[in-house]
N, C-alpha and C positions, 0 to 999 in steps of 0.2 A: 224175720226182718223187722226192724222199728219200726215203728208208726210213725211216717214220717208227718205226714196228713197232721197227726196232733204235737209233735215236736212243734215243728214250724209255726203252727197259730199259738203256740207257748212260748216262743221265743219272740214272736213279733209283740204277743202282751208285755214281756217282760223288758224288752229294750224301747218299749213306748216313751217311756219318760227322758229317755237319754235322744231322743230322736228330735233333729233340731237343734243341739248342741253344737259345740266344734265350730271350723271358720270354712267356706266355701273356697277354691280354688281361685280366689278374686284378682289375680293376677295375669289369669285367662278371659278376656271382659265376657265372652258367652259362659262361662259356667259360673260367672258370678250371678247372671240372669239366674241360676236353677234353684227353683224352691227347694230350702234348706229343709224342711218336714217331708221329704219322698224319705221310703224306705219300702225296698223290694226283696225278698229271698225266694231264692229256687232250689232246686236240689233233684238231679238224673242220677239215679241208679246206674251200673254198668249195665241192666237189664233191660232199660229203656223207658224207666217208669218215671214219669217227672213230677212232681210238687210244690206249690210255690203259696206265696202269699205277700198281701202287699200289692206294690207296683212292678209287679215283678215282668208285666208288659208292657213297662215302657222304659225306652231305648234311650241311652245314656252316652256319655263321652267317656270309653272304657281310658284312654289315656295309653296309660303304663302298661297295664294289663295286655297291650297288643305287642310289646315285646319282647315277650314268650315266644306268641307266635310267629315272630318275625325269625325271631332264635331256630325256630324248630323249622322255618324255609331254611333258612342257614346251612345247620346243621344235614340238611335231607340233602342238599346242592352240593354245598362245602364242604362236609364232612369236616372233622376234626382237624386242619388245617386252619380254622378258626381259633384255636386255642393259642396259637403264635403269637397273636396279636393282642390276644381278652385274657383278664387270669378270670378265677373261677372265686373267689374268698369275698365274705362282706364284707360293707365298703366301709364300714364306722362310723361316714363321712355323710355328710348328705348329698343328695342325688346327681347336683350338679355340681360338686366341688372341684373347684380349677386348682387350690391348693394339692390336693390330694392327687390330683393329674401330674403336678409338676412335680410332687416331691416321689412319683414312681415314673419317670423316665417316659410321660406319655403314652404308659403302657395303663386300661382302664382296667380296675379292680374286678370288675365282672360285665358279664353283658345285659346283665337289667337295670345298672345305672344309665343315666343319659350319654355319658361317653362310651361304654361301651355297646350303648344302643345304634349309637352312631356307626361305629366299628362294623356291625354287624351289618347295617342295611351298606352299606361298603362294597360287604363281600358278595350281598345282594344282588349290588346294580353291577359287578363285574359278571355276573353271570347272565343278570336279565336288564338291561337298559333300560324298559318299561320298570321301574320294580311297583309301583303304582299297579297295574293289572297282576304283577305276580303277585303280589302280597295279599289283595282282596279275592283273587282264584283261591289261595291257600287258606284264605280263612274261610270263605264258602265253602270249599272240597272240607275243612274239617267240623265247620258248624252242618255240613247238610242240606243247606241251603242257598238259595242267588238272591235273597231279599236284604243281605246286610251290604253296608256301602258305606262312604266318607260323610262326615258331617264336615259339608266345606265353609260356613261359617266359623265351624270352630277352628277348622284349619287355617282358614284365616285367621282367625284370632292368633292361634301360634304363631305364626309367621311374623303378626304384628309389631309381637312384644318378647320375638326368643332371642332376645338378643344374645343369653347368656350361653345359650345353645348352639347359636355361631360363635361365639370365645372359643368353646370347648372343640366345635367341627376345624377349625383354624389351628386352632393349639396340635389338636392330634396331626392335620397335615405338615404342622413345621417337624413336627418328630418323624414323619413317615410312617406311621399306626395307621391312619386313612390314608388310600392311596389313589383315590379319583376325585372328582371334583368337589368340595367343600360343599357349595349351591346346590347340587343335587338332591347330595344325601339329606342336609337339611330338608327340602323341599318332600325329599319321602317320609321323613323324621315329619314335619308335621303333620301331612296327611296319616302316615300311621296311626297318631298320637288321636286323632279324630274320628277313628271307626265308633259308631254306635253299635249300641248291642242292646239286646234287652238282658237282664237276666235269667231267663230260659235261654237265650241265645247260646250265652256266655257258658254253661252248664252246657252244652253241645258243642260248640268246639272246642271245650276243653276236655270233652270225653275220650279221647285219644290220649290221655295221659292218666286214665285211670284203666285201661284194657290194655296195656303195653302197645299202642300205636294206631288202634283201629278207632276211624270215626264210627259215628251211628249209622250211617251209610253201608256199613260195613268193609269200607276200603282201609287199605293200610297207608296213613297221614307220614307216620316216621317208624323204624325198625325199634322193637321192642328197647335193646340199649340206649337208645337216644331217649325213649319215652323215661328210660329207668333215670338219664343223666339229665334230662329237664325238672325233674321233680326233685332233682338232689339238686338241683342251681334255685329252682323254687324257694327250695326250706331253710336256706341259707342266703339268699339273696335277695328275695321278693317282695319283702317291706319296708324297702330302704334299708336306715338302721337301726331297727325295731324288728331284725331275725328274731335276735335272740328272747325279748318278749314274747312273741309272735308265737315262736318254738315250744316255750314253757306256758302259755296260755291255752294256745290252739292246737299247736303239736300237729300240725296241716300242713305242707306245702302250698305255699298262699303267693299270691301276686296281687297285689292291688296297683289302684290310679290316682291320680287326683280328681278325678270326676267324682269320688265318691264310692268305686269298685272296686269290688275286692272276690278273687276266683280263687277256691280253696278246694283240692284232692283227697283224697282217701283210698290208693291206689288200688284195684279190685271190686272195689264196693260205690263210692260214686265222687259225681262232680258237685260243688256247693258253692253258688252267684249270691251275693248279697252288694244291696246298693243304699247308701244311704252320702248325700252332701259332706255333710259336716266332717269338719277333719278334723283329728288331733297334730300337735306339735309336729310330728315326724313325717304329716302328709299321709295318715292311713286314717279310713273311715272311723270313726267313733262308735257309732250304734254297729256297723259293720264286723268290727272286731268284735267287741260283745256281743254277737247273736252268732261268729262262729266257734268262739270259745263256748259259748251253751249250748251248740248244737254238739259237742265233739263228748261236752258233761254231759247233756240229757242219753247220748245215742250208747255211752262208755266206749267210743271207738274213736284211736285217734292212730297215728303210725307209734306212737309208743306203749 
């Protein structure tokens, strides 16, 4: 097994200087509050063994990162019935583009973009009217834990200023892509977007996609298939549209947020949370990205 123990404090030396770069999320007014010098890495083994360094205990606004997990209630409820509605391909486009909505018939490019994130807590609330309680039971049942919860200021911040996120919850109900109430789904869309996590957190419920389905708990979260098809929507969708960098740099199925998070797989072998403010152009962390391309070079293990 690598030394993770010295990986890790070799790669928080080395993306030191990059750390505090990039632009904060300042369109969310609470994460523009978040000191742009944090920078957290963790890293769980499928064995149970964790490592971290940094800020790697304290608890952040995963963002994006939480519609994964939203996917994967989905996907456990809804079954494949959800693809009617979502295609699977990345977007090109950026996250919240209404151009790229309009010019594919209201049908959204995948479901880690913001439209098709929408899509998804949709199929959600038809099955759970609370989807609030269901969505924070699913991330507890797969982090392990009943300690993580909403950051309701930030959800309020969302709320404040999504404007462009009701365009998109609207645009989808004129076409019939969403099929219940517009207000809702928003209203789960930004609580979603608000889950804190720490990064150790983060590295635990997303260990279910590195054991084909099982959290740390040892319960089964989603059937091995779905674990194999979240990881394939990962690698090709999870960084906006900066897959295909993402791909040839880090070679991880990766999720990141605007908060600065960013959750990276290695299926078998383990899960990888890094946190760091500062964003580059595309909205994915800076120091974040380069410390898991150096983890993927120090370890020589990537999915390629």
């Amino acid at each position: 097994m690598p030394e993770y123990d010295r990986i890790l404090a070799a790669i928080a030396r080395e993306v030191a200087p990059v750390v505090g770069q990039g632009r904060v999320a300042d369109y969310i007014p609470p994460l523009a509050a978040v000191p742009q010098t944090r920078f957290g890495l963790a890293l769980r083994t499928v064995g149970g063994e964790e490592y971290s360094v940094g800020d790697a205990e304290e608890r952040f606004s995963i963002q994006s990162i939480a519609k994964v997990l939203s996917l994967a209630l989905c996907l456990r409820t809804a079954g494949d019935d959800l693809w009617e509605r979502v295609g699977r391909e990345p977007s090109g486009s950026a996250f919240n583009s209404l151009i790229q909505l309009e010019s594919e018939n209201g049908m959204p490019r995948n479901p880690l973009i913001n439209a098709g994130a929408l899509v998804v807590l949709d199929a959600i609330l038809a099955g759970h009217p609370d989807a609030d309680d269901a969505l924070l039971a699913f991330v507890r049942e797969a982090a392990g834990t009943d300690a993580i919860g909403y950051d309701l200021a930030v959800a309020d911040g969302e709320r404040a200023t999504g404007y462009r996120n009701r365009a998109l919850a609207y645009f989808l109900k004129s076409y019939g892509t969403l099929r219940g109430d517009p207000e809702a789904v928003l209203d789960a869309y930004f609580r979603l977007c608000s889950i804190a996590m720490t990064c150790r957190e983060l590295c635990a419920a997303f260990t279910f996609l590195a054991t084909g389905g099982i959290a740390p708990t040892g319960g089964r979260v989603v059937s091995a298939r779905q674990a194999k098809r979240l990881n394939a929507v990962m690698l090709t969708c999870g960084v906006y549209d900066e897959a295909g960098d993402y791909a040839f740099r880090v070679g991880l199925p990766a999720k990141s947020g605007v908060g600065g998070g960013v959750v990276a797989v290695l299926p078998g072998e383990y899960v990888a949370a890094v946190w760091s403010p500062g964003l580059n152009d595309k909205g994915n962390s800076l120091a974040g990205t380069m410390a898991l391309e150096l983890l993927t070079t120090m370890t020589g293990r990537s999915i390629f």
